[in-house]
VMD Tcl script that draws the C-alpha trace (Angstrom):
set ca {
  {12.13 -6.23 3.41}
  {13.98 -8.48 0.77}
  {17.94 -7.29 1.60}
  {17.21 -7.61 5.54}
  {14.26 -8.52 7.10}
  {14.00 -11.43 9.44}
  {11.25 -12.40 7.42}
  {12.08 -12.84 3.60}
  {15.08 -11.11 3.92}
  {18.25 -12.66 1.94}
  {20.57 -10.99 4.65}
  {18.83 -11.70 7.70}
  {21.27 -10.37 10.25}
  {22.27 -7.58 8.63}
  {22.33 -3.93 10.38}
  {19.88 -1.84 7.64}
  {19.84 2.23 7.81}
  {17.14 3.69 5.72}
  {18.17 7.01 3.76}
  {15.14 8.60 2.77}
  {15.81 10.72 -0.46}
  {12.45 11.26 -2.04}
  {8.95 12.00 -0.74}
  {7.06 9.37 -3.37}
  {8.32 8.02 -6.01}
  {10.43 10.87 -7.22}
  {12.53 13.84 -5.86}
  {15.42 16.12 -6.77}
  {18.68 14.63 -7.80}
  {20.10 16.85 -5.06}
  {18.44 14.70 -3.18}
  {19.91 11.85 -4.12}
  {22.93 13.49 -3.86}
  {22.64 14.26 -0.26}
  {21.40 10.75 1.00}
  {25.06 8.84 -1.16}
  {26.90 12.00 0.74}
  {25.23 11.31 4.35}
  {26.29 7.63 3.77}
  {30.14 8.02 3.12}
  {30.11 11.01 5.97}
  {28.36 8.20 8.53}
  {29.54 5.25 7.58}
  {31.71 3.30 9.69}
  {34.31 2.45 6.41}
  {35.36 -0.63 8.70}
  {32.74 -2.57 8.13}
  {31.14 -3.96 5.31}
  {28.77 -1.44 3.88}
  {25.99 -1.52 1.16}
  {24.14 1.12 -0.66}
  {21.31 -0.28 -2.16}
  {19.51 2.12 -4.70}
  {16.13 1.26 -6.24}
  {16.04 4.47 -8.25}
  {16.31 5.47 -11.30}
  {17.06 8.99 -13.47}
  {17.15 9.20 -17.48}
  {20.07 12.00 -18.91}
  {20.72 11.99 -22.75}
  {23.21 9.91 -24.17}
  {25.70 12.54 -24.68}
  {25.38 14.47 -21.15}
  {28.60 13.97 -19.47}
  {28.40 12.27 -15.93}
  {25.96 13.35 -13.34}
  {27.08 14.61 -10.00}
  {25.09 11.15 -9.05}
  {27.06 9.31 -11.38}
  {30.37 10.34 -9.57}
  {29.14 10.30 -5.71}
  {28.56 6.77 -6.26}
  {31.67 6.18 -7.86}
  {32.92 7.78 -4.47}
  {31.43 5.69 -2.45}
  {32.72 2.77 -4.01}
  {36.42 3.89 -4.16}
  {35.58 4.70 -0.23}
  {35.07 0.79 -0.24}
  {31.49 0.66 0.00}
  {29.41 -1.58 -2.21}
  {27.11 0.03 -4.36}
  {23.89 -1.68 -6.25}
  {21.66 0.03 -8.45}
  {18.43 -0.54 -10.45}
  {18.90 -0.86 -13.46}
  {15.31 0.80 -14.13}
  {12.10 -0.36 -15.40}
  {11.62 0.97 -19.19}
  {12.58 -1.78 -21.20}
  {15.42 -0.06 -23.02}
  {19.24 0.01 -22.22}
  {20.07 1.05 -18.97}
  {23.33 3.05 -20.16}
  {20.41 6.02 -20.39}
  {19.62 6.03 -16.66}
  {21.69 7.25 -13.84}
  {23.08 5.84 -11.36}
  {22.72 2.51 -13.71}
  {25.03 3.60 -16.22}
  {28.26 4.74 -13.38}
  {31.05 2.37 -13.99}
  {31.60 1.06 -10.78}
  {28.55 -0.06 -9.40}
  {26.82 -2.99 -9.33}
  {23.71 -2.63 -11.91}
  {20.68 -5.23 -11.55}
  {18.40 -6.09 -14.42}
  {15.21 -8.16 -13.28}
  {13.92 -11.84 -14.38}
  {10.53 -12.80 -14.17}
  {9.72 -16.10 -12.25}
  {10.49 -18.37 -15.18}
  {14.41 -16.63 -15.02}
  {13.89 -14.70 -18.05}
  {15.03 -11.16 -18.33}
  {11.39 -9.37 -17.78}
  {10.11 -7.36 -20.46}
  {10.32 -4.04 -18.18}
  {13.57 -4.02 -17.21}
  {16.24 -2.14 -18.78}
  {19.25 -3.90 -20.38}
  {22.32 -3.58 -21.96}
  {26.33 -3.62 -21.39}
  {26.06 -1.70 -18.52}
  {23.79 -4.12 -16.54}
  {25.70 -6.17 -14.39}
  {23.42 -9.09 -13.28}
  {20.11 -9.88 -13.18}
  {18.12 -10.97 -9.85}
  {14.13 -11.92 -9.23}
  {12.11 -9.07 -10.01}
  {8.66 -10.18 -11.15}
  {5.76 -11.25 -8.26}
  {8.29 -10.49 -5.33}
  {6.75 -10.91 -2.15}
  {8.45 -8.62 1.02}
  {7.56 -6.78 3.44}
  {5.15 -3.84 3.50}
  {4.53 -0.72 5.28}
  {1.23 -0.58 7.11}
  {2.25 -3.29 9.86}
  {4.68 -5.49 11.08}
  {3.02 -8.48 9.00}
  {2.06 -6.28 6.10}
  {3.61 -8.00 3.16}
  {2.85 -7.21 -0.98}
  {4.05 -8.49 -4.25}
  {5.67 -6.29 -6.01}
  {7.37 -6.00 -9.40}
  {10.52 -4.42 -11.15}
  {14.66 -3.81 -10.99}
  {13.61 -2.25 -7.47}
  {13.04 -5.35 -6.52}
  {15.73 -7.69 -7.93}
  {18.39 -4.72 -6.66}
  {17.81 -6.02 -2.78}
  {18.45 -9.54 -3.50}
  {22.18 -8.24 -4.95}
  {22.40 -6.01 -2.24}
  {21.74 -8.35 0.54}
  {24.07 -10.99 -1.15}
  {27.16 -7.87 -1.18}
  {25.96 -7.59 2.55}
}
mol new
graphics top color blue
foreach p $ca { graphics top sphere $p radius 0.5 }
foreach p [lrange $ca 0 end-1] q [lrange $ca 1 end] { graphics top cylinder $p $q radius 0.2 }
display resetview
């Protein structure tokens, strides 16, 4: 809805492919794995191409790099564009993974007065910050379903369909 759709979307002519990697709202990091994998085996590296990931996964400070962590940093030596949540629990985003890989592109969230929103994570490895709070998009349901939504889920497609 907000990276493509002809609707609200901030890239409207842009090609989306939807990578389904979890069944709800959660799911195996292998799973995650796979769908970053799928991408730079399917890809057509030609083009410009986005990941967009509105996920989130808290390690320990002192685990060592996910296998996450480095598929994404993959993918954007492979030249594609990764953006990432930076995650919605209002502490420092160096925590979560894929937020805290070096090379991607990690969004933060503002509320509608452009104020970082008191969800979203922060901190030196947050790259920008985008509209997160009272989003309206597009909707499953119907092709006019629409909702307002809130959080770095959010405010990660408005990066993603700038990159586009």
């Amino acid at each position: 809805g907000t990276i493509g759709s002809k609707t609200f979307g901030v890239a409207k002519k842009a090609n989306l492919v939807a990578v389904k990697v979890y069944d709800g709202n959660t799911g195996p990091d292998e799973d995650v794995l796979a769908g970053v994998e799928w991408v730079l085996d399917n890809a057509d590296l030609s083009k410009n191409n986005v990941i967009s990931m509105s996920l989130s996964a808290d390690y320990p400070e002192e685990e060592p790099a996910s296998f996450i962590d480095q598929a994404v940093s993959r993918a954007v030596d492979e030249g594609i564009v990764v953006v990432v949540a930076a995650g919605n629990d209002s502490k420092d985003a160096c925590l979560g993974s894929p937020a805290r890989a070096p090379k991607v592109i990690t969004v933060g969230a503002t509320t509608v007065a452009d104020e970082l929103a008191s969800y979203s994570n922060f901190g030196k490895c947050v790259d920008i910050l985008a509209p997160g709070s009272r989003v309206l998009s597009t909707w499953k349901g119907s092709k006019n379903a629409t909702n307002t939504i809130s959080g770095t889920s959010m405010a990660t497609p408005h990066v993603a369909g700038l990159s586009a």
